[in-house]
C-alpha positions, 0 to 999 in steps of 0.5 A: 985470554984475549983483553982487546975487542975492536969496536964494532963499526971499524973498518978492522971489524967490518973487514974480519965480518966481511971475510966471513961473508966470503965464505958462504960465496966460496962455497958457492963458486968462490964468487967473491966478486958478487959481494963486491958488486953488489955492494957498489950496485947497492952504493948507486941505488941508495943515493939515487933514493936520496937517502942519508950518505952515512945510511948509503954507506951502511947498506953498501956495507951490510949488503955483502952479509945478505948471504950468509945464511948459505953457510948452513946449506949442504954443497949438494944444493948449493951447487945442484946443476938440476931443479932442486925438489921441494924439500930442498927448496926449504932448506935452500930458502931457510938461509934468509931466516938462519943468516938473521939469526947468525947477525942478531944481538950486535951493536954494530950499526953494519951487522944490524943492517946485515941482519935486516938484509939477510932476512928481507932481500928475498922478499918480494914487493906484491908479497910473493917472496920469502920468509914472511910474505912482506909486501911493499914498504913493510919490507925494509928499505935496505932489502928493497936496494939489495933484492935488485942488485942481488937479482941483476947479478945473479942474472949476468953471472954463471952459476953450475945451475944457470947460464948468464944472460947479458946486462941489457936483457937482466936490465929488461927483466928488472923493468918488466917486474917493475912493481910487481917483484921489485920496488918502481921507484927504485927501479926507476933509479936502476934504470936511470943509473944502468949505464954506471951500473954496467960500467961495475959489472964490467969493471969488476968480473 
């Protein structure tokens, strides 16, 4: 019987939470690097928001759980080079409800940020998204961050089912949704700062 727990807002903590989280990205292509880019991408647009460093920091953190409800999902979808048909497409998006569930109930500062991404960083800012259809500032600050960082690198990155396309073109997308799928003002941070974020996309590859 075990009689040591580290504390639950550690770095020896977050570091085994985050080993976890890798799991779900090395099924996906051993995308490790995702997770670390959208970290650092997450980093940038809290502090351009102006929110609290501590707060920044939590998020950037907690961003690297936003898909570790894709541990549930069979490889066949995860992985699918064709169109996934609609009963997949359920399935695929029930990872945003099942990580939620897997990061409940912990006091961890990091692991609640974690829950509140996993659940929120699909949805979108005119309620198109999902689970809950959420609808501007009723989604959570922290999924607001990571739903652009998350889109900008799942654009400029090669999956089985998807091409990538350059920096500058994602940049392009993002603005165009300005608004629409994403928050404007943290778009504007986006653009603002698209040069640094560039410089991480390159950095880390």
């Amino acid at each position: 019987m075990y009689n040591y727990l580290p504390d639950p807002n550690t770095k020896e903590f977050l570091d085994a939470v985050l080993r976890l989280a890798h799991l779900a990205e090395y099924r996906e292509g051993n995308n490790q690097r995702h997770l670390e880019r959208v970290s650092k991408y997450c980093h940038l647009l809290g502090e351009g928001i102006d929110l609290p460093a501590q707060e920044v920091d939590v998020i950037a953190a907690a961003s690297q759980l936003h898909d570790i409800g894709k541990i549930s999902i069979p490889d066949r979808m995860l992985n699918k080079a064709e169109n996934l048909n609609p009963d997949e497409w359920e399935i695929i998006k029930s990872h945003t409800t099942i990580g939620a569930s897997l990061l409940h109930g912990t006091p961890s500062r990091i692991m609640q940020q974690g829950e509140i991404i996993a659940l929120g960083h699909h949805e979108r800012w005119n309620g198109s998204g999902y689970p809950k259809g959420h609808t501007e500032e009723d989604i959570p600050v922290s999924a607001r961050i990571v739903a652009i960082a998350d889109v900008f690198d799942a654009l400029t990155t090669k999956r089985p089912y998807k091409d990538e396309i350059s920096a500058e073109e994602a940049k392009a997308l993002i603005l165009d949704y300005r608004g629409e799928l994403f928050d404007p003002k943290i778009v504007d941070i986006f653009e603002k700062r698209f040069s640094e974020i560039k410089r991480i996309r390159e950095k880390i590859s």
